[in-house]
One Martini backbone bead per residue (centre of mass of N, CA, C, O) as a GRO file, in nm:
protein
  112
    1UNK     BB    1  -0.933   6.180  -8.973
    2UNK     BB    2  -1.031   5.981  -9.151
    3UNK     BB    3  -0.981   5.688  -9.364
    4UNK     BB    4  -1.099   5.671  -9.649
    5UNK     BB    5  -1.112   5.358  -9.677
    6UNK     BB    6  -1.149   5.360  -9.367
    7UNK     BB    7  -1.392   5.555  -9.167
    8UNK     BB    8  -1.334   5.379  -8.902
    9UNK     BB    9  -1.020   5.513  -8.909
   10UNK     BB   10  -0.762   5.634  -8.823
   11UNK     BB   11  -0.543   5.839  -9.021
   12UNK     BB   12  -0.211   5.757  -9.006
   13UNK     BB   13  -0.106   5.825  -9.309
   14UNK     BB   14  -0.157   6.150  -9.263
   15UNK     BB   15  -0.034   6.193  -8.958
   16UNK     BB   16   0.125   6.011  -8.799
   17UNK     BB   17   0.313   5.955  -8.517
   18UNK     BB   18   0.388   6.269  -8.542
   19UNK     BB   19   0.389   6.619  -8.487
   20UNK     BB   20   0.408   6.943  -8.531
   21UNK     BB   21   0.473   7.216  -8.238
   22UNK     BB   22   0.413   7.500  -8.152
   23UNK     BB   23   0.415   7.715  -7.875
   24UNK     BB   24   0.153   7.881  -8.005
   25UNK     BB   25  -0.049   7.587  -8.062
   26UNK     BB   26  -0.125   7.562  -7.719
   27UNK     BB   27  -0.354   7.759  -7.673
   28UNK     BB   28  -0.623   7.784  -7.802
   29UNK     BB   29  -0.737   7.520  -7.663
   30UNK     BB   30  -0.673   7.608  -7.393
   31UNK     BB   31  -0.886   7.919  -7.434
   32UNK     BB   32  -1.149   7.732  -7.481
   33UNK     BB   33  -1.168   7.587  -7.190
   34UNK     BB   34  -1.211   7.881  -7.066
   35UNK     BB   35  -1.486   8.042  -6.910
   36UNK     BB   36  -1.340   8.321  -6.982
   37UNK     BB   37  -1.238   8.599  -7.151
   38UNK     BB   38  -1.014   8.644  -6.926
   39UNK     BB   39  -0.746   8.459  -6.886
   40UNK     BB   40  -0.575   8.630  -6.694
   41UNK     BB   41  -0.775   8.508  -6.468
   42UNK     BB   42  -0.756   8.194  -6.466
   43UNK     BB   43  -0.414   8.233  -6.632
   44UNK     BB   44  -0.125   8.253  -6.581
   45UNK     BB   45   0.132   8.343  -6.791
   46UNK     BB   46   0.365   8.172  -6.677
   47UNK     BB   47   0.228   7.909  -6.706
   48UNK     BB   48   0.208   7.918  -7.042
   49UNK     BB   49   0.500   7.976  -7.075
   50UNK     BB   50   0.617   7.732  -6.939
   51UNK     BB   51   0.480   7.512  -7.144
   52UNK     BB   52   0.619   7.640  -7.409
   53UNK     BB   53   0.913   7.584  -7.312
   54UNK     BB   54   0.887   7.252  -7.203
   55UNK     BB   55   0.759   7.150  -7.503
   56UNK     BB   56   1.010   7.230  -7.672
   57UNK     BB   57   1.241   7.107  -7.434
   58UNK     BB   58   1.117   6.800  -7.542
   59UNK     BB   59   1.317   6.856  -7.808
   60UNK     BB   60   1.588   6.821  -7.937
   61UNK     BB   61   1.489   6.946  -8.250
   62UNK     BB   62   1.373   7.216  -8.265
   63UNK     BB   63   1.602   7.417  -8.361
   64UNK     BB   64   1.584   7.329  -8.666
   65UNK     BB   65   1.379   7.500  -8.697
   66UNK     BB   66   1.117   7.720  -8.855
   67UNK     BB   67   1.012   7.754  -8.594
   68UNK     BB   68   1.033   7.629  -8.337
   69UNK     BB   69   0.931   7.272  -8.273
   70UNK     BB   70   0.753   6.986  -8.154
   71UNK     BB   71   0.715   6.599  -8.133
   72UNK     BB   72   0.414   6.474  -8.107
   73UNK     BB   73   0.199   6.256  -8.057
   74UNK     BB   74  -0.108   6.110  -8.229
   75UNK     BB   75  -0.274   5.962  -8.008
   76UNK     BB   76  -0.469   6.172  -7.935
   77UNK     BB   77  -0.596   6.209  -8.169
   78UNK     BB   78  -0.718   5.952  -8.214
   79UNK     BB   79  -0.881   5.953  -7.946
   80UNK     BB   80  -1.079   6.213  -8.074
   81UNK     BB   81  -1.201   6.030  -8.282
   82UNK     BB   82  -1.313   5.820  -8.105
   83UNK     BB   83  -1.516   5.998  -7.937
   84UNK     BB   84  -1.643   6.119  -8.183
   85UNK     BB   85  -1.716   5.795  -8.264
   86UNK     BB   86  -1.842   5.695  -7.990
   87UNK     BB   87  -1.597   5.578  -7.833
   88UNK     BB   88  -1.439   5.444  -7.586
   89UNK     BB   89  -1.110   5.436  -7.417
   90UNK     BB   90  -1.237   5.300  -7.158
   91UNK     BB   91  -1.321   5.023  -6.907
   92UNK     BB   92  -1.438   4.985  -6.580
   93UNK     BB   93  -1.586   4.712  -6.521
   94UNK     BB   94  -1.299   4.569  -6.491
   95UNK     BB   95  -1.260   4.661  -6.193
   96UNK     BB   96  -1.211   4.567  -5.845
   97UNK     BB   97  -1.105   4.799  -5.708
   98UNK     BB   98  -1.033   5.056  -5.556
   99UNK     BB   99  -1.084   5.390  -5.751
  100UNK     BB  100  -0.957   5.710  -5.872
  101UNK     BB  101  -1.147   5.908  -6.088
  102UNK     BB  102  -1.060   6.217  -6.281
  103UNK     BB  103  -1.210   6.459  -6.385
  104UNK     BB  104  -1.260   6.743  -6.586
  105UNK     BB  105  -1.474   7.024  -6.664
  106UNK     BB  106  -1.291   7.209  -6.912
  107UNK     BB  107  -1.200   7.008  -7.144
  108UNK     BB  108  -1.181   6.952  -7.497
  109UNK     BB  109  -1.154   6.647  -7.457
  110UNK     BB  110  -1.359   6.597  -7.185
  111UNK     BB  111  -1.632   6.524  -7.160
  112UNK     BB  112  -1.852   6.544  -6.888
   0.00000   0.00000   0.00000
């Protein structure tokens, strides 16, 4: 995901502001984040369902495609990027009030 160019910058010219993504492009990475091997014992079926159909229809141009697809920014890709290349996406440092931060257990973007 490096720019050829400066490897220390993820390459927007070759991902551009946004990807196209089918359906089915959203399960893979999200049953490798499941820690069992039968998936429909941790994720009901219909919620993977709704979440394929949501992502979907928020995109209006989707069915102008085959397969419909749906048009992400790649903001996500840039952050895994900086993540994968040891920079933190943000510092709490500077926050002085009283803060809840809620990290995730097992997705596959953020480390634990």
């Amino acid at each position: 995901m490096a720019d050829p160019n400066n490897p220390d910058q993820f390459n927007i010219e070759r991902f551009g502001a946004y990807r196209l993504n089918t359906a089915a492009s959203l399960l893979p990475s999200w049953d490798r984040s499941i820690p069992v091997e039968d998936k429909v014992a941790w994720r009901d079926p219909k919620v993977a369902e709704a979440y394929q159909a949501a992502a979907v229809a928020s995109d209006p141009t989707s069915a102008s495609r085959n397969p419909p697809s749906f048009r992400a920014p790649s903001g996500a890709m840039a952050d895994s990027f900086e993540l994968a290349s040891g920079r933190k996406l943000w510092d709490a440092g500077p926050i002085t009030a009283h803060v809840l931060v809620i990290r995730p257990g097992n997705d596959f973007l953020e480390p634990a």
